[in-house]
PyMOL CGO cylinders between C-alpha atoms (Angstrom):
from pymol import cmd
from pymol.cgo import CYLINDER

trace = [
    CYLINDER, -85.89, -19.18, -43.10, -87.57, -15.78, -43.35, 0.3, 1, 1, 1, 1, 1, 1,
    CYLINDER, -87.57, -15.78, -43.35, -88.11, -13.93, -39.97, 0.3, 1, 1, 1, 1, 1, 1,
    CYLINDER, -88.11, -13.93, -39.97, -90.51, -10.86, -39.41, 0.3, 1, 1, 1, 1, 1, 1,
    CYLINDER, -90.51, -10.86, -39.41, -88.91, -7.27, -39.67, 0.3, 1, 1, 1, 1, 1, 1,
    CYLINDER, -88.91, -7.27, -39.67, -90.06, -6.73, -36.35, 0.3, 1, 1, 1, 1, 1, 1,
    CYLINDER, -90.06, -6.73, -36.35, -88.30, -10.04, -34.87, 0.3, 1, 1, 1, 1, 1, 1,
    CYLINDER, -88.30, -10.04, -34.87, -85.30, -8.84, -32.93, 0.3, 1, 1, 1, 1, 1, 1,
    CYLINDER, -85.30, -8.84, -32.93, -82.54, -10.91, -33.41, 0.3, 1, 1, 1, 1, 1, 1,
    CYLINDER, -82.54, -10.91, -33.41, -81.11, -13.89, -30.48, 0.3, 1, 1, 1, 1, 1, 1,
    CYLINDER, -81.11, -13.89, -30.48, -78.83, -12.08, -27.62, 0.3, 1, 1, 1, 1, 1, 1,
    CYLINDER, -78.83, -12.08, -27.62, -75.55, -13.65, -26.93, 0.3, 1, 1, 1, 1, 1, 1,
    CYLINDER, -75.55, -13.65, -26.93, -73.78, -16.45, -29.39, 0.3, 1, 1, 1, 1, 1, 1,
    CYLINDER, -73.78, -16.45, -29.39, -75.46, -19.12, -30.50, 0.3, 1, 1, 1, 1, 1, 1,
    CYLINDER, -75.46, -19.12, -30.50, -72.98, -21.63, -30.86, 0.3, 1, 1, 1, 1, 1, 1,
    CYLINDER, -72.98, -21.63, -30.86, -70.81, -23.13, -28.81, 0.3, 1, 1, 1, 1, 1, 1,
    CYLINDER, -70.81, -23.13, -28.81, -67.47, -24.83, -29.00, 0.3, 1, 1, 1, 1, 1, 1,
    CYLINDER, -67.47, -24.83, -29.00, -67.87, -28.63, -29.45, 0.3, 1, 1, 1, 1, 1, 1,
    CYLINDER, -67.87, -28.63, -29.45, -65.36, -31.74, -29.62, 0.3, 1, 1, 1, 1, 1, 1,
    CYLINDER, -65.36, -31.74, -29.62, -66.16, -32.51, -33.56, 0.3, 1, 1, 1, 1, 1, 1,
    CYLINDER, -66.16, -32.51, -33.56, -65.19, -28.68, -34.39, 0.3, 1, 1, 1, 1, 1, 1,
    CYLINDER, -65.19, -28.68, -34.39, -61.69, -29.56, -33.68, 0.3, 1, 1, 1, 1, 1, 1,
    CYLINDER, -61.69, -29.56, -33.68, -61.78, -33.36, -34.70, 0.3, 1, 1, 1, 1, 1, 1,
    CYLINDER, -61.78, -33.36, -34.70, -60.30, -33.79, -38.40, 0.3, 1, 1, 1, 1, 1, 1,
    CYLINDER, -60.30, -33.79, -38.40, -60.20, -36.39, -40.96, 0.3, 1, 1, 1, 1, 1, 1,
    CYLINDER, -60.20, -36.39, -40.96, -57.78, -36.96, -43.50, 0.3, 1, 1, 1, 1, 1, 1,
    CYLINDER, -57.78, -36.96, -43.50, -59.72, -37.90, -46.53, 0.3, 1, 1, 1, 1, 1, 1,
    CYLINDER, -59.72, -37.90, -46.53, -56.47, -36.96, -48.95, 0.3, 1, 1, 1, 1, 1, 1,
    CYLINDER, -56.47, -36.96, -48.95, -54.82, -39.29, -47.06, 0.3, 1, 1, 1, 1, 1, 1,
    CYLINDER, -54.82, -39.29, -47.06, -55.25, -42.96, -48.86, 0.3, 1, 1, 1, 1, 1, 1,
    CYLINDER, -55.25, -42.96, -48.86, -58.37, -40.80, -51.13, 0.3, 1, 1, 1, 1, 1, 1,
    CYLINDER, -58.37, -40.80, -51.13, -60.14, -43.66, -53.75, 0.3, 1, 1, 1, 1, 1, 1,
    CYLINDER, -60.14, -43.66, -53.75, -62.18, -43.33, -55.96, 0.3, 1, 1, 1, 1, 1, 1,
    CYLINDER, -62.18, -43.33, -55.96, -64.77, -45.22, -53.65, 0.3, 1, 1, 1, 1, 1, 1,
    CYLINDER, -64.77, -45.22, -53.65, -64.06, -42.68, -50.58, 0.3, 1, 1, 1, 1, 1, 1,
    CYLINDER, -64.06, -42.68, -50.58, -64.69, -39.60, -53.27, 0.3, 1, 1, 1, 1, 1, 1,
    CYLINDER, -64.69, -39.60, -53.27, -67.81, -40.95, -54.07, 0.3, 1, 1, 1, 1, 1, 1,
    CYLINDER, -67.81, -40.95, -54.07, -69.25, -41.17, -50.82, 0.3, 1, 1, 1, 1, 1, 1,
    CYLINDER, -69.25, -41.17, -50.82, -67.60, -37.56, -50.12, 0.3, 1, 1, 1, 1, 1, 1,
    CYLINDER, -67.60, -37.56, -50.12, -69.72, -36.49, -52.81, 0.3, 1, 1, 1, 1, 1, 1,
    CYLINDER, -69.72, -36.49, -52.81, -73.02, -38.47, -51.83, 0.3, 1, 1, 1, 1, 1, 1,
    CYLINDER, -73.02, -38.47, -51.83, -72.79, -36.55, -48.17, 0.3, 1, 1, 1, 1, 1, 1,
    CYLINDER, -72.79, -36.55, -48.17, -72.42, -33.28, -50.10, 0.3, 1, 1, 1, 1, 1, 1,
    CYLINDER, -72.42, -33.28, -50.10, -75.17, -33.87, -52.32, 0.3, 1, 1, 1, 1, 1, 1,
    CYLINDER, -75.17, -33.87, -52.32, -77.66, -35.21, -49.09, 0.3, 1, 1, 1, 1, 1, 1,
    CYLINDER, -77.66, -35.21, -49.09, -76.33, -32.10, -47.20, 0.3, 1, 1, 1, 1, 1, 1,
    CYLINDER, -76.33, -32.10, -47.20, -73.54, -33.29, -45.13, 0.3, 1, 1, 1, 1, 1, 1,
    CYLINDER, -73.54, -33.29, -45.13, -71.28, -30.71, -46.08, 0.3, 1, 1, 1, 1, 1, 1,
    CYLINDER, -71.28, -30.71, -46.08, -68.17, -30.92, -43.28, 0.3, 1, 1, 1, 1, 1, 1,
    CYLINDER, -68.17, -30.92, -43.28, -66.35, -33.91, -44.91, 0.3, 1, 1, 1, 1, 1, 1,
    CYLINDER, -66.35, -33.91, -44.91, -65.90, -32.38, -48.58, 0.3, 1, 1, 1, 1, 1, 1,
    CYLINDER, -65.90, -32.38, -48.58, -65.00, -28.85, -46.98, 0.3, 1, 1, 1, 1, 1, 1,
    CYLINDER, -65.00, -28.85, -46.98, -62.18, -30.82, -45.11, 0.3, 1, 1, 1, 1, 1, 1,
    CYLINDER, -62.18, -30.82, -45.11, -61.09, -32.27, -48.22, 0.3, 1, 1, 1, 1, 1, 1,
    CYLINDER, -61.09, -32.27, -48.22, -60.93, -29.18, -49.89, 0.3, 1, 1, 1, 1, 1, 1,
    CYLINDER, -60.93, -29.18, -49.89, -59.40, -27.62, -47.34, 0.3, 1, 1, 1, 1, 1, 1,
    CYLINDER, -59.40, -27.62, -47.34, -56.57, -30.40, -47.44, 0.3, 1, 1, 1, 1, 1, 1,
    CYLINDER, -56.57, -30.40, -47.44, -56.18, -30.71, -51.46, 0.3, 1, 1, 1, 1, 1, 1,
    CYLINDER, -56.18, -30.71, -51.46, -55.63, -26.88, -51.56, 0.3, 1, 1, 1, 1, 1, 1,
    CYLINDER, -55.63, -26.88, -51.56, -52.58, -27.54, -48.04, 0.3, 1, 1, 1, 1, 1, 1,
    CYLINDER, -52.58, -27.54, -48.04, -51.31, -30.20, -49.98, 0.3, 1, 1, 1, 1, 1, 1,
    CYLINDER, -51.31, -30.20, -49.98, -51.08, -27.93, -53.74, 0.3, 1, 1, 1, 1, 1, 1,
    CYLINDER, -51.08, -27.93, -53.74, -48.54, -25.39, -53.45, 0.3, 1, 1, 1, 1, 1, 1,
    CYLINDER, -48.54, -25.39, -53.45, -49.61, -23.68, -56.20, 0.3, 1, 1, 1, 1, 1, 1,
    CYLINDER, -49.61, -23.68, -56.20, -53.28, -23.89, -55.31, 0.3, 1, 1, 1, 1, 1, 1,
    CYLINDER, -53.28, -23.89, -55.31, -52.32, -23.15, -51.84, 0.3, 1, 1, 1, 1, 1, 1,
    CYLINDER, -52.32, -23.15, -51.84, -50.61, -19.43, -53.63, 0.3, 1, 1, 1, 1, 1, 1,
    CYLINDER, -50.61, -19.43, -53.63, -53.26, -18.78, -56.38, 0.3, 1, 1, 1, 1, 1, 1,
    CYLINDER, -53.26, -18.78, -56.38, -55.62, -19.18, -53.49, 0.3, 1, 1, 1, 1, 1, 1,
    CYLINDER, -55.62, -19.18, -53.49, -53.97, -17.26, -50.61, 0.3, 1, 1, 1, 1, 1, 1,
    CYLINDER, -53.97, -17.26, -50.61, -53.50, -14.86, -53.49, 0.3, 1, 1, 1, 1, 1, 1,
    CYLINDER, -53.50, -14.86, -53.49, -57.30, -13.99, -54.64, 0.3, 1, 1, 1, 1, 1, 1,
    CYLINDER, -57.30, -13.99, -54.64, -57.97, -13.98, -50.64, 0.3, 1, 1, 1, 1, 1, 1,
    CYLINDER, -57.97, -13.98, -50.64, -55.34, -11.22, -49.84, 0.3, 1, 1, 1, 1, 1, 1,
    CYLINDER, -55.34, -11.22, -49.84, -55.94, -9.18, -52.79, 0.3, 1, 1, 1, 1, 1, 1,
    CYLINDER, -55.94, -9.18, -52.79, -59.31, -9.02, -51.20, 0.3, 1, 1, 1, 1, 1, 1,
    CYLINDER, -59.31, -9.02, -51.20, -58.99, -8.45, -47.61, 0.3, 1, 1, 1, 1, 1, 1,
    CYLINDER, -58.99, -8.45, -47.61, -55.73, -6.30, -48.15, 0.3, 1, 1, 1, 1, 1, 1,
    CYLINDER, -55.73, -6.30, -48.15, -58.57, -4.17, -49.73, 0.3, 1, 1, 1, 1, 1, 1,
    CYLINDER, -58.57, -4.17, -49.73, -59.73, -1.27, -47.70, 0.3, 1, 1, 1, 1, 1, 1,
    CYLINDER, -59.73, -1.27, -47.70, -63.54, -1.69, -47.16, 0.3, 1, 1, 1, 1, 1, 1,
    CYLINDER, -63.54, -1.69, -47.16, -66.19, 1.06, -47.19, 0.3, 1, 1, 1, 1, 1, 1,
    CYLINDER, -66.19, 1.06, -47.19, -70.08, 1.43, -46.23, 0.3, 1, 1, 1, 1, 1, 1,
    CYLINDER, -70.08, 1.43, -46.23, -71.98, 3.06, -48.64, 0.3, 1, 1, 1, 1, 1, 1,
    CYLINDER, -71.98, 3.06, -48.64, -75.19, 4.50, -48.11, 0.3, 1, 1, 1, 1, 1, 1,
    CYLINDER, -75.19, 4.50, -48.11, -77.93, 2.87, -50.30, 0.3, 1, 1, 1, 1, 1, 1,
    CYLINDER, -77.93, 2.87, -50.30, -78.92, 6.16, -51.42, 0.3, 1, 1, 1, 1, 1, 1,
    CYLINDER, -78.92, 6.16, -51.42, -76.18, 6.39, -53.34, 0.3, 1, 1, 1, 1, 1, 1,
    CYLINDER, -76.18, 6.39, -53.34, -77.16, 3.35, -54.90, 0.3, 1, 1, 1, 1, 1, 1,
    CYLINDER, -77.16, 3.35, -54.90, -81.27, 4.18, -55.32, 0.3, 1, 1, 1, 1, 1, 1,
    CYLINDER, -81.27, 4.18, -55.32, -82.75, 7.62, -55.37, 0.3, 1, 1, 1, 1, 1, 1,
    CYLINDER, -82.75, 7.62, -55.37, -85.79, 6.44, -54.24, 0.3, 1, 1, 1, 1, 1, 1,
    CYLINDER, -85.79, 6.44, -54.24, -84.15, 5.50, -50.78, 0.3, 1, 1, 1, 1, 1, 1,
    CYLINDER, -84.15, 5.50, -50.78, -84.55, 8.05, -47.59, 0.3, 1, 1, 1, 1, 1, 1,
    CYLINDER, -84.55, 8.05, -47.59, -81.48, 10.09, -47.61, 0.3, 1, 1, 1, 1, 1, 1,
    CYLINDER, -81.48, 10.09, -47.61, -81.01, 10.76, -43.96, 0.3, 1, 1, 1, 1, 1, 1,
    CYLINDER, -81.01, 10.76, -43.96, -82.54, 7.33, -43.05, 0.3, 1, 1, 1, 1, 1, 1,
    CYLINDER, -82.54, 7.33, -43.05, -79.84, 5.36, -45.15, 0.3, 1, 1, 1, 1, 1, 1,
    CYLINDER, -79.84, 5.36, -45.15, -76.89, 7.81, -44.49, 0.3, 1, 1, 1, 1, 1, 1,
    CYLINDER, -76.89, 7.81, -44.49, -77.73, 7.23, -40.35, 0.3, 1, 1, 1, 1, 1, 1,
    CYLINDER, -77.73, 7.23, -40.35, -77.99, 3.37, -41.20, 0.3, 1, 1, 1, 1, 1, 1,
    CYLINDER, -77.99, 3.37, -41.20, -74.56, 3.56, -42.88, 0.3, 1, 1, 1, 1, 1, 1,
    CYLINDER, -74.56, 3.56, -42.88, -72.96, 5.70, -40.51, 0.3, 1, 1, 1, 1, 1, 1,
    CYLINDER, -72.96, 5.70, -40.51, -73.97, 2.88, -37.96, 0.3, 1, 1, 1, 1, 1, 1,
    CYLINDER, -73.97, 2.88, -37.96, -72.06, 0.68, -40.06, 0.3, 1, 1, 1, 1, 1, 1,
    CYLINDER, -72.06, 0.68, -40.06, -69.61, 2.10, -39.91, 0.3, 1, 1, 1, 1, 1, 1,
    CYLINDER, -69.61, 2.10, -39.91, -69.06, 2.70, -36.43, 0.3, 1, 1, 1, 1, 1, 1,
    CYLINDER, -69.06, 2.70, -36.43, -69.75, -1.01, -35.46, 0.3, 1, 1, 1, 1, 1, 1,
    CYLINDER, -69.75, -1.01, -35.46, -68.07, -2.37, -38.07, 0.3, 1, 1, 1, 1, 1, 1,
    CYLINDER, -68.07, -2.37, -38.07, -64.61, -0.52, -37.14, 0.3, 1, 1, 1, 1, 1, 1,
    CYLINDER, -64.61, -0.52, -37.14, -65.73, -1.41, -33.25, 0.3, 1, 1, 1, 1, 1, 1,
    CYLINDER, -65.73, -1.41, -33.25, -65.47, -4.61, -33.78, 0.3, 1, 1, 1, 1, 1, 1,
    CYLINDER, -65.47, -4.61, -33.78, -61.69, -5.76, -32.26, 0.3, 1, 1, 1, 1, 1, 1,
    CYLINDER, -61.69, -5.76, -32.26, -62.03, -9.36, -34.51, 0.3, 1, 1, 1, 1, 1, 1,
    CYLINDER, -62.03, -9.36, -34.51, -63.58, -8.00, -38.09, 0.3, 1, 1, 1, 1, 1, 1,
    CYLINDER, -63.58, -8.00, -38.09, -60.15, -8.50, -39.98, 0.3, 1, 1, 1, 1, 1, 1,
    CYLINDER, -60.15, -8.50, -39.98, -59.90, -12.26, -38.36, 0.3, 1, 1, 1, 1, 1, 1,
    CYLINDER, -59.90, -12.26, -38.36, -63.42, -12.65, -39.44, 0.3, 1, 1, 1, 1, 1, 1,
    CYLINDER, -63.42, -12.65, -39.44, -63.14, -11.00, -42.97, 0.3, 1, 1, 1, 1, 1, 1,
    CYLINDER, -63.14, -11.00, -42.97, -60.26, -13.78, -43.74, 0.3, 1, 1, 1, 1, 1, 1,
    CYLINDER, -60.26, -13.78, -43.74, -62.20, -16.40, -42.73, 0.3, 1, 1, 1, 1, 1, 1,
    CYLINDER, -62.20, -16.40, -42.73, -65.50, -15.65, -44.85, 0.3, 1, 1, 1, 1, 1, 1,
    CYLINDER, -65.50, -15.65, -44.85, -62.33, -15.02, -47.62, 0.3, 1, 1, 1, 1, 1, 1,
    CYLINDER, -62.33, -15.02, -47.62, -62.23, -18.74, -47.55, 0.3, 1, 1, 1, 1, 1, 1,
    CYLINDER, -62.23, -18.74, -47.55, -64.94, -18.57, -49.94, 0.3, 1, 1, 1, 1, 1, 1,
    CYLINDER, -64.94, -18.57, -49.94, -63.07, -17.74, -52.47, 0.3, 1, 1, 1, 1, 1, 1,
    CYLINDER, -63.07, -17.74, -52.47, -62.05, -21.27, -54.09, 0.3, 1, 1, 1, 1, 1, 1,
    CYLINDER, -62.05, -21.27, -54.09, -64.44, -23.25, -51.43, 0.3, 1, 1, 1, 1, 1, 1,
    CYLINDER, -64.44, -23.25, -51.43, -67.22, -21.65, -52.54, 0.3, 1, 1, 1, 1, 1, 1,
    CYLINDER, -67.22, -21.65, -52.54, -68.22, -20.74, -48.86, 0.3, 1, 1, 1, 1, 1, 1,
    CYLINDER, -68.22, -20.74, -48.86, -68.11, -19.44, -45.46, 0.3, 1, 1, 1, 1, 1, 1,
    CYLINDER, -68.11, -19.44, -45.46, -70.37, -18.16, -42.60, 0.3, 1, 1, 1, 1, 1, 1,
    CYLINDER, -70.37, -18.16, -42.60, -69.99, -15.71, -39.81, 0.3, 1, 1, 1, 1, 1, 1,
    CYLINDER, -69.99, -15.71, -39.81, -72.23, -15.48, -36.51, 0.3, 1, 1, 1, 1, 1, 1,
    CYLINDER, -72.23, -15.48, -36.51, -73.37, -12.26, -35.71, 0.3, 1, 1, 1, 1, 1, 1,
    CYLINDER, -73.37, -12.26, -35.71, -73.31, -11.81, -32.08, 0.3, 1, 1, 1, 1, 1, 1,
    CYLINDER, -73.31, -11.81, -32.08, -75.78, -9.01, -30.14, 0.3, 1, 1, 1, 1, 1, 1,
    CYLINDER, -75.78, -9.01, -30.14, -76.15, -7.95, -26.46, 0.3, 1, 1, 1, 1, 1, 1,
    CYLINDER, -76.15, -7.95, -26.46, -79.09, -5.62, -25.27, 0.3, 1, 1, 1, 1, 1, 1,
    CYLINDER, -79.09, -5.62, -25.27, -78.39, -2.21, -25.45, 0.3, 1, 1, 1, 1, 1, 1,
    CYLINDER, -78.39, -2.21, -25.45, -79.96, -0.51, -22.62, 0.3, 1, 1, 1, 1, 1, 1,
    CYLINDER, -79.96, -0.51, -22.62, -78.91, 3.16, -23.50, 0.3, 1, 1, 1, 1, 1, 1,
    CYLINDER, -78.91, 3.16, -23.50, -79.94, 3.02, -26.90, 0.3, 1, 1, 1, 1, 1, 1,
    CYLINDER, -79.94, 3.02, -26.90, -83.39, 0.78, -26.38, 0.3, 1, 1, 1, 1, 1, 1,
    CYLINDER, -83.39, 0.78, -26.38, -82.66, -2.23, -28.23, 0.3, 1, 1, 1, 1, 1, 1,
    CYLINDER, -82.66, -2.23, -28.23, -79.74, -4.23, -29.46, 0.3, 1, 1, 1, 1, 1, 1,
    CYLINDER, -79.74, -4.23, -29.46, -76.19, -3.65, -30.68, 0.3, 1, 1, 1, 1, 1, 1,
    CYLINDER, -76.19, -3.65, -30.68, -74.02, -5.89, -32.94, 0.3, 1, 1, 1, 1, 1, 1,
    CYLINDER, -74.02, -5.89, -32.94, -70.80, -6.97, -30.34, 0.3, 1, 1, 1, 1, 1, 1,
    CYLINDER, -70.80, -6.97, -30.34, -69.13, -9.36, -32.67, 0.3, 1, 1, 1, 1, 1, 1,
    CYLINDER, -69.13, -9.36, -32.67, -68.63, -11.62, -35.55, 0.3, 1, 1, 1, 1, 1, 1,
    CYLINDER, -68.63, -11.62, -35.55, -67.16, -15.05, -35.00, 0.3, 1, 1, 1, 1, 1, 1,
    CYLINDER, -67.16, -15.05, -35.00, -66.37, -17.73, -38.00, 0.3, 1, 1, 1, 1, 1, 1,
    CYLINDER, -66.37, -17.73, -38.00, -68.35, -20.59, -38.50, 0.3, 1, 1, 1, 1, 1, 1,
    CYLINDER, -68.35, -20.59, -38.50, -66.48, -23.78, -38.64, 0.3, 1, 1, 1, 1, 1, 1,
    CYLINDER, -66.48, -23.78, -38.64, -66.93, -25.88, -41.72, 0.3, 1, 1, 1, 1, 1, 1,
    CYLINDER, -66.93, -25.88, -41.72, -68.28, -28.70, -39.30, 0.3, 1, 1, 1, 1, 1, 1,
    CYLINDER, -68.28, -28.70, -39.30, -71.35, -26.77, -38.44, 0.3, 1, 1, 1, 1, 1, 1,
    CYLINDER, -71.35, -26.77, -38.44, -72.67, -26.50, -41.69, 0.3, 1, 1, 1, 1, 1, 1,
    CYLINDER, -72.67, -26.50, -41.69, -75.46, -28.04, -44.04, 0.3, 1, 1, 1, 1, 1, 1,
    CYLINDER, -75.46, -28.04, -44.04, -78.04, -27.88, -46.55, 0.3, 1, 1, 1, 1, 1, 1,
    CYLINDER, -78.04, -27.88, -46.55, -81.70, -28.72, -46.72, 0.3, 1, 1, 1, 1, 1, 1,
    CYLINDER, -81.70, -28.72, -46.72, -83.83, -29.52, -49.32, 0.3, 1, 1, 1, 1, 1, 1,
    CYLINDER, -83.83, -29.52, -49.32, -86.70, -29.12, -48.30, 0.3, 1, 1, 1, 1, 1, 1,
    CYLINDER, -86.70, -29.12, -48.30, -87.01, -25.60, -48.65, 0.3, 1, 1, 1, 1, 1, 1,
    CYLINDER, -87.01, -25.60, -48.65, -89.34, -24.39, -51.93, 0.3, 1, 1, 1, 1, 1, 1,
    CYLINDER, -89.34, -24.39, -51.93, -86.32, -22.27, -53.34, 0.3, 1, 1, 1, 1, 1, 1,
    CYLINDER, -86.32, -22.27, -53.34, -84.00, -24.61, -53.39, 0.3, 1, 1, 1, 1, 1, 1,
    CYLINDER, -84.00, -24.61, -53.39, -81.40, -25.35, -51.06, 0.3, 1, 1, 1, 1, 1, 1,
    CYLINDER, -81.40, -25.35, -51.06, -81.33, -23.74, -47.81, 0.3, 1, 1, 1, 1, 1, 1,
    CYLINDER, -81.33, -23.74, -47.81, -78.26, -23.50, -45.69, 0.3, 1, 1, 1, 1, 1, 1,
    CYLINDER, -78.26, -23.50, -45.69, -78.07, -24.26, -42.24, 0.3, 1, 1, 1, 1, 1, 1,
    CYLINDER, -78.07, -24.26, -42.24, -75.88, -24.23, -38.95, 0.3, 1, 1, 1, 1, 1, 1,
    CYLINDER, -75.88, -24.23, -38.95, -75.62, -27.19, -36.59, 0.3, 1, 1, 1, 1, 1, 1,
    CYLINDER, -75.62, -27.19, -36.59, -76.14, -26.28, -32.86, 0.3, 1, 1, 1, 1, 1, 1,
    CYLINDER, -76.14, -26.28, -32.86, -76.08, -28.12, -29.75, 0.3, 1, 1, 1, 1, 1, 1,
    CYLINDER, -76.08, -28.12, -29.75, -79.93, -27.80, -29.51, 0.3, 1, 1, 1, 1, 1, 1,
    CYLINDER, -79.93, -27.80, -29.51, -80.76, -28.85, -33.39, 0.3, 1, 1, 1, 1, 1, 1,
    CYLINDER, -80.76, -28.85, -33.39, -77.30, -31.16, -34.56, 0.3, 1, 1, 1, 1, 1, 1,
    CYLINDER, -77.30, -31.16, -34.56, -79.14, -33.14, -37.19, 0.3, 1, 1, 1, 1, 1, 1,
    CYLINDER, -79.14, -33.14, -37.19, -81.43, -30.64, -39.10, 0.3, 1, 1, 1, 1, 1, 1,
    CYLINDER, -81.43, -30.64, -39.10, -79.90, -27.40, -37.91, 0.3, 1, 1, 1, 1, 1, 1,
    CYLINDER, -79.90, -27.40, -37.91, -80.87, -23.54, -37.77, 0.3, 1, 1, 1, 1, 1, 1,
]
cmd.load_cgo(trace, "trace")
């Protein structure tokens, strides 16, 4: 879904808590071959929620999964992170323009009381293959516009594909509002 570059972005979250967030199934429990196929089938049609919880139990139930996993993810957000200005990266980029936007960065980013919570959960994509984060914005009325308040995980259970896009899959989140096609 492309948006405008004038669009401002939705104030407030977007998603609320819901029942099925917290609901899980035990698909290693009793898993046949029958049951994997059908896990598959929903991944391949989009349904994504059932083979993510299946991951997520294979890799509880695999110690040494479980540690090559937790592993890759720590050496990763034990990292310290850094914002670098894009001009750094092209010369033909505005100097002062992408040293302000990366300055901004960086404040928000370290103003944000959550980012390490956050930054382990999109590690999750290391092994799973991925994760999504909400930004959240409230109107800024000193500085004219908006300003980024938070991040806040996705669950598993909100996400799905569709195919209908002309690139190729397109991923989308499940809200109250749109819990079939999604966002």
């Amino acid at each position: 879904m492309s948006q405008s570059s004038t669009q401002l972005p939705a104030v407030g979250t977007m998603l609320t808590p819901r029942r099925q967030d917290a609901a899980r199934e035990y698909l290693a429990a009793g898993l046949t071959p029958g049951r994997l196929v059908q896990v598959l089938r929903d991944f391949d049609a989009g349904w994504l929620d059932r083979g993510m919880h299946l991951f997520e139990q294979i890799e509880e139930r695999d110690p040494h999964l479980y540690s090559v996993a937790q592993t890759r993810r720590l050496a990763l957000t034990g990292a310290p992170w850094r914002v670098v200005s894009a001009a750094d990266q092209d010369r033909s980029v505005d100097r002062t323009l992408a040293d302000e936007a990366a300055d901004y960065c960086r404040r928000t980013l370290r103003g944000l009381d959550d980012f390490d919570t956050v930054l382990s959960h999109l590690s999750l994509a290391l092994g799973r293959n991925l994760a999504v984060a909400e930004l959240i914005w409230q109107v800024d009325g000193q500085a004219g516009g908006h300003r980024l308040v938070g991040i806040e995980p996705v669950a598993f259970t909100r996400l799905t594909y569709s195919l209908t896009g002309d690139e190729g899959p397109e991923l989308r989140v499940l809200l109250d509002d749109f819990d079939t096609r999604g966002v």
